[in-house]
C-alpha positions as CSV (number, residue, x, y, z in Angstrom):
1,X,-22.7,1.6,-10.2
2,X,-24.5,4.1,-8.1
3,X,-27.7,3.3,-10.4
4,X,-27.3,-0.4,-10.3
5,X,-27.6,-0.4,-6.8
6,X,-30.5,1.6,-6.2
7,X,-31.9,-1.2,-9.3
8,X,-30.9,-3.7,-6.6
9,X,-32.9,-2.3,-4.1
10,X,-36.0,-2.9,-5.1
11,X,-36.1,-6.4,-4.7
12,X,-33.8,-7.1,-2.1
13,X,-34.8,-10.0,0.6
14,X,-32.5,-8.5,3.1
15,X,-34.0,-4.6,3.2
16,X,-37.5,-5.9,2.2
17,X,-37.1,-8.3,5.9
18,X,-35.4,-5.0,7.6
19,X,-36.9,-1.9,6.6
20,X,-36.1,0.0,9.9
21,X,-32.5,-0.9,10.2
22,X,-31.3,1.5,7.4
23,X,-31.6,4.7,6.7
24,X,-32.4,5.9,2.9
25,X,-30.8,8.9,1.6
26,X,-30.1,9.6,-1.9
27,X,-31.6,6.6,-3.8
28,X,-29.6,4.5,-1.7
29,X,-29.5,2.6,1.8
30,X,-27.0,3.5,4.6
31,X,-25.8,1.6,7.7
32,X,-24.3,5.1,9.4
33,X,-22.1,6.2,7.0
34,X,-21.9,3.0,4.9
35,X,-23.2,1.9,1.7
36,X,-25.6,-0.8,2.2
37,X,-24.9,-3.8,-0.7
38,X,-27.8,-5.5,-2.0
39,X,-27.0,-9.4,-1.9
40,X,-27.6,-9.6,-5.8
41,X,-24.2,-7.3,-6.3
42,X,-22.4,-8.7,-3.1
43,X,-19.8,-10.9,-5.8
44,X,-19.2,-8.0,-7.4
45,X,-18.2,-5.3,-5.0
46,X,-16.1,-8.2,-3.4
47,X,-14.4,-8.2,-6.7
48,X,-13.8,-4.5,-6.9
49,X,-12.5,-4.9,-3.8
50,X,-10.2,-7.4,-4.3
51,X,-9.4,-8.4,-7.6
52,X,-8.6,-5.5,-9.6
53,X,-5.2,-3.7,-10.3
54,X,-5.9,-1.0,-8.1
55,X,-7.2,-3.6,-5.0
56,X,-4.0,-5.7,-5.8
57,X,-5.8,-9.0,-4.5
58,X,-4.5,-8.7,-1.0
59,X,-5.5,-11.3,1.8
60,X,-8.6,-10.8,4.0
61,X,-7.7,-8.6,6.7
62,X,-6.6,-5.8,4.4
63,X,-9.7,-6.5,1.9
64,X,-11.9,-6.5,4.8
65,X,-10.4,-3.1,5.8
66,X,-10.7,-1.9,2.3
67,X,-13.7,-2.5,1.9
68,X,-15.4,-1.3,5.1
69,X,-14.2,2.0,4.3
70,X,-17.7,2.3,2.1
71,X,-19.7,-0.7,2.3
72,X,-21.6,-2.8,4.9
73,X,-24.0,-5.8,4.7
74,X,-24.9,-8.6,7.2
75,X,-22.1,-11.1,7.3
76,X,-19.9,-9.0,5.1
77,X,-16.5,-10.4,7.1
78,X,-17.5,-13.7,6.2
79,X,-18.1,-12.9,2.7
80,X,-14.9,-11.6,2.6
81,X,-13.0,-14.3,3.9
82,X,-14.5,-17.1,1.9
83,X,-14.2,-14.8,-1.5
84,X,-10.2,-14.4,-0.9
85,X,-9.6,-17.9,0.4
86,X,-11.7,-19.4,-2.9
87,X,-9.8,-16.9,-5.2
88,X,-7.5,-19.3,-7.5
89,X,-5.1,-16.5,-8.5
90,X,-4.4,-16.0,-4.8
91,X,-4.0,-19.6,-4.3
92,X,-0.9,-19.5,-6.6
93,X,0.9,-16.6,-6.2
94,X,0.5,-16.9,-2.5
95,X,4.3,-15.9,-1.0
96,X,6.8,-19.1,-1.0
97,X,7.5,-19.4,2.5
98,X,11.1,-20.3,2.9
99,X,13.6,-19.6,5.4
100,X,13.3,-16.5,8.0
101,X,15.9,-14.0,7.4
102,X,16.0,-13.5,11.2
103,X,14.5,-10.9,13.6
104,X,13.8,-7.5,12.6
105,X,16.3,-5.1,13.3
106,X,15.3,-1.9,15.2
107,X,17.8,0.1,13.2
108,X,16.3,3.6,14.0
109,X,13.3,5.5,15.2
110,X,11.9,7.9,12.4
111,X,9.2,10.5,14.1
112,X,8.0,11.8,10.4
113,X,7.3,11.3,7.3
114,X,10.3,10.9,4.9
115,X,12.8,11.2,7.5
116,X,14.5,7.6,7.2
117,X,13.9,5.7,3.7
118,X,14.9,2.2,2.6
119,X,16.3,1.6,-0.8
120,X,16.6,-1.6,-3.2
121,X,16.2,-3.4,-6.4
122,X,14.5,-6.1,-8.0
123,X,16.7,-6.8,-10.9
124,X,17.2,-9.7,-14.3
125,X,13.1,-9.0,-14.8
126,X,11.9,-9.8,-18.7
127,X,12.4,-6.4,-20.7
128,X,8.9,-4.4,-20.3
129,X,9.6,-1.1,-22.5
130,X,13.1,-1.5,-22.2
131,X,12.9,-1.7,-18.4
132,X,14.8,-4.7,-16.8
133,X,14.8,-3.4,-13.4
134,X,12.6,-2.5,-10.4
135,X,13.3,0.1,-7.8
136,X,12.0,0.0,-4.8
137,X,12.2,3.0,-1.8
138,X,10.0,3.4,1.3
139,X,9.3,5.5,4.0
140,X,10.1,4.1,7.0
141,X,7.7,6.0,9.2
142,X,4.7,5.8,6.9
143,X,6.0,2.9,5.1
144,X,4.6,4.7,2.0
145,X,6.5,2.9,-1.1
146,X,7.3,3.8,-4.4
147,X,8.2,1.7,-6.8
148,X,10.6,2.8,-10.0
149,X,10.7,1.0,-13.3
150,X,14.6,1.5,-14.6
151,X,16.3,0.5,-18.1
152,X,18.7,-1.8,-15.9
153,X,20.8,-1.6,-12.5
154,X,21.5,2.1,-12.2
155,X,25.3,3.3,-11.8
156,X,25.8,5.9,-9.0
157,X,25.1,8.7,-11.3
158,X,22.1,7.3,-12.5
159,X,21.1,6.8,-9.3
160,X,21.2,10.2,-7.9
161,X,19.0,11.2,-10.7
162,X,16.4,9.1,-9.7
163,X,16.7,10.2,-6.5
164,X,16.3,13.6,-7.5
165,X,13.1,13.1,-9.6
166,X,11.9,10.6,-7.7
167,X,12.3,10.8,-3.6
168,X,13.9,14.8,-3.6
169,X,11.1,16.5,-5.2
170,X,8.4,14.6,-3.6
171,X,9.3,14.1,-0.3
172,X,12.7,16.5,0.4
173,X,15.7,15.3,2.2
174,X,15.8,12.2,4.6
175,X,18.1,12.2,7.2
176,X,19.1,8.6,7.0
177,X,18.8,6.4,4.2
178,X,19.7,2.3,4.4
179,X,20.1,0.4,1.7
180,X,22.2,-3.2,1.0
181,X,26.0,-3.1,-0.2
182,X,25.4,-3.2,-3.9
183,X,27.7,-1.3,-5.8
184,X,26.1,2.2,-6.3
185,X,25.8,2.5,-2.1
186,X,29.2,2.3,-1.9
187,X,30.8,4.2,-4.5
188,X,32.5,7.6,-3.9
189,X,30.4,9.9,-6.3
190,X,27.0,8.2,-4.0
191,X,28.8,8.9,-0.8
192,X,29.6,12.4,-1.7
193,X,26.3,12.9,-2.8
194,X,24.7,11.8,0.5
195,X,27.1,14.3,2.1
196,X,26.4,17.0,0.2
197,X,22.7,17.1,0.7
198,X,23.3,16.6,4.6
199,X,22.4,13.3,4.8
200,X,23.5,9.8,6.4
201,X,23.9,6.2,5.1
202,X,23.4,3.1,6.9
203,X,24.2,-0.6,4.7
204,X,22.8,-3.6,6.1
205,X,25.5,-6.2,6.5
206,X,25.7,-9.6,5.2
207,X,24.7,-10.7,9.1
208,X,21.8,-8.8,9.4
209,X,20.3,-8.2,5.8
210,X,16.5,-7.7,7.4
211,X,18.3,-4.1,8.8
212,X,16.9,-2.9,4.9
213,X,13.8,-5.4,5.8
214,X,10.8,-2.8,5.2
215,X,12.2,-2.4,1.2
216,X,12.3,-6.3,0.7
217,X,9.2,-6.3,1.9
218,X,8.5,-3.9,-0.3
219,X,10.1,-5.8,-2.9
220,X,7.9,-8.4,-1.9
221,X,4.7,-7.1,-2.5
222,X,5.9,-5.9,-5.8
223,X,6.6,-9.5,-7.0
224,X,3.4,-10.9,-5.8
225,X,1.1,-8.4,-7.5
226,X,3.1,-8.8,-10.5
227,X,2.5,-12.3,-10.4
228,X,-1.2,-11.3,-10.4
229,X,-1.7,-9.4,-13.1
230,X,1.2,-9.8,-15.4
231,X,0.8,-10.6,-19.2
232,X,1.5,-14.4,-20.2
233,X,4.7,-12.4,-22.4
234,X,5.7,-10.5,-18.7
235,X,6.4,-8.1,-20.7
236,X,3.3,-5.1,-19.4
237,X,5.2,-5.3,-15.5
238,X,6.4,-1.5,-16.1
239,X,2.6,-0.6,-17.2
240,X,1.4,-2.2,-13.8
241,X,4.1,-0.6,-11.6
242,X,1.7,2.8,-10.6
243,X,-1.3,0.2,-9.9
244,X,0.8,-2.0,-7.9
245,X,2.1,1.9,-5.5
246,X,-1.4,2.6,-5.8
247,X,-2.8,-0.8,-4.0
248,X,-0.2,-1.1,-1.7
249,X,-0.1,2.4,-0.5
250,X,-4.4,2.4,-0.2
251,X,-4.1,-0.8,2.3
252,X,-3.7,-0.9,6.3
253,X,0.2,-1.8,7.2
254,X,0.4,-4.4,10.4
255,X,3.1,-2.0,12.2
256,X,0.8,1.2,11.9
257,X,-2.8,0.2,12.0
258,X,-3.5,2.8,9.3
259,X,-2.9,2.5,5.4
260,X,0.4,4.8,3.9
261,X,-1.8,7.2,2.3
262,X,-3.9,7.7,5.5
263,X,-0.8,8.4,7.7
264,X,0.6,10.5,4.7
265,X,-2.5,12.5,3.5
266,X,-5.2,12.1,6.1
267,X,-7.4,10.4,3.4
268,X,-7.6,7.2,1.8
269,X,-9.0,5.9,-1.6
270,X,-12.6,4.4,-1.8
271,X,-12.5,1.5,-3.3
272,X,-14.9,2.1,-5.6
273,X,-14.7,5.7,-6.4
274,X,-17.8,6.6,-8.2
275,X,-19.9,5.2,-5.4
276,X,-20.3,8.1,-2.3
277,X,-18.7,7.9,0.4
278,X,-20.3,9.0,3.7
279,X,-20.3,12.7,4.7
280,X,-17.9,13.0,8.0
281,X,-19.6,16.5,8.6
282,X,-17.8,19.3,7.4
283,X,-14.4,19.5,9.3
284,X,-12.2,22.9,10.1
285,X,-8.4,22.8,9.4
286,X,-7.9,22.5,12.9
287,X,-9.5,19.9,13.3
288,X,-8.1,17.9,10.3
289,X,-4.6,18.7,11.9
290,X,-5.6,17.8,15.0
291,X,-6.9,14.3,13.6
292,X,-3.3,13.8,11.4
293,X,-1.4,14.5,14.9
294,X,-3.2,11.9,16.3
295,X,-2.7,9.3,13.5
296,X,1.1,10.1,13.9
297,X,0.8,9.3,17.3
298,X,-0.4,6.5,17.0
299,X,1.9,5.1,14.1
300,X,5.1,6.2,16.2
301,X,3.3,4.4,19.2
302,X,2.5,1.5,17.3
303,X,5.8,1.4,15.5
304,X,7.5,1.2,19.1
305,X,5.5,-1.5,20.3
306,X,6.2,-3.7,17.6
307,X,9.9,-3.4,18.1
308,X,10.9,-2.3,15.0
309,X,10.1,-0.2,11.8
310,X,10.9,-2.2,9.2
């Protein structure tokens, strides 16, 4: 990629009519710390962006952000928002919109990462390697997701396991985990588990299901980009499953202002990885804690002002 755009260059109308407005370095052209796109390859790094597995082909706002974490050209928002709106596979997988589920509820107030989670399932999916079954847990705080292929609706037991290898030896103990009523929430062997790791459970009630709102919307976004890339036997969803954590983790979240993988790592994914990226200037520990402290911040502040985390 890196050598077709430096091919592009040569003849491009735009940096032949603007020769002072970038900067070359490397072969290439640079708006600050951006990767100037030639218009010739403009279709396709709005594909990369958008339409592949690991973009998820996510609406404009979060494509836009994606993207201008690397690249820049004149009218480059526009671009953007004509490419997603024209793009027939978003046109129909677009959500159904149906009846609200009523307001949010503010059911806690996580201060870091991992503290509070939100568990569900997406379950009676085709078998895909024996998998029928979709779990779905998210950090409240971060709102970083994971998303668990399972061989059917887990027991208690089989639950705790997951947890285990899944949440527990990623992430540690949260303090409060929510979920819905199903079955394995409520059983004694779950309960007892919860209790022996010094934990607490809230269960949304059949009143106020959105009190578990931030893993259906998880769930959500899981069903979408399944819809999108899915084979026509649906039976590759488990293959898509770390592609799906992947593009939802790597994009901004409305509540924060900062993708999960920012607010969890201090970093994000490029979109398209073997282009550079531009240099930040070499930055001390300090100062990278310093700059996570201040993302935090703002999550928690942002977080509060929208009146709920979910």
């Amino acid at each position: 990629m890196v050598r077709t755009l430096q091919g592009a260059l040569l003849s491009d109308p735009w940096l032949m009519s603007h020769p002072h407005i970038l900067t070359m370095r490397d072969g290439l052209a640079w708006k600050g710390e951006k990767v100037y796109v030639p218009q010739s390859l403009r279709v396709e790094v709005l594909r990369r962006g958008h339409d592949v597995k690991s973009a998820g082909h996510f609406g404009f706002l979060k494509t836009l952000h994606l993207l201008k974490r690397q690249f820049w050209w004149p009218g480059m928002k526009t671009d953007v928002e004509k490419y997603v709106r024209e793009c027939s596979m978003c046109a129909t997988t677009k959500p159904r919109i149906g009846k609200p589920s009523g307001l949010l509820q503010q059911v806690s107030d996580p201060n870091r990462l991992w503290k509070e989670i939100g568990m569900d399932f997406i379950v009676d999916l085709p078998a895909s390697h024996g998998n029928t079954v979709i779990s779905t847990v998210i950090d409240l705080f971060s709102k970083q997701a994971h998303v668990i292929p399972c061989k059917g609706l887990p027991s208690a037991r089989q639950l705790t396991k997951l947890f285990i290898t899944h949440i527990y030896r990623l992430h540690g103990v949260p303090h409060h985990i929510i979920s819905d009523r199903g079955v394995q929430f409520t059983t004694r062997f779950w309960r007892n588990f919860i209790t022996s790791i010094s934990s607490s459970q809230g269960l949304s009630s059949t009143f106020h299901p959105s009190t578990n709102g931030a893993a259906e919307r998880a769930n959500a976004m899981a069903e979408r980009y399944l819809r999108c890339y899915i084979n026509y036997q649906q039976t590759n969803w488990a293959d898509l499953l770390p592609f799906a954590e992947v593009a939802y983790n790597n994009t901004i979240h409305s509540s924060t202002g900062f993708t999960p993988f920012r607010v969890v790592h201090g970093i994000e994914f490029a979109p398209i990885p073997e282009c550079p990226q531009g240099d930040p200037g070499s930055q001390q520990p300090h100062d990278w804690v310093l700059q996570i402290k201040s993302v935090w911040k703002s999550v928690k502040k942002g977080i509060t002002e929208s009146g709920t985390v979910i």
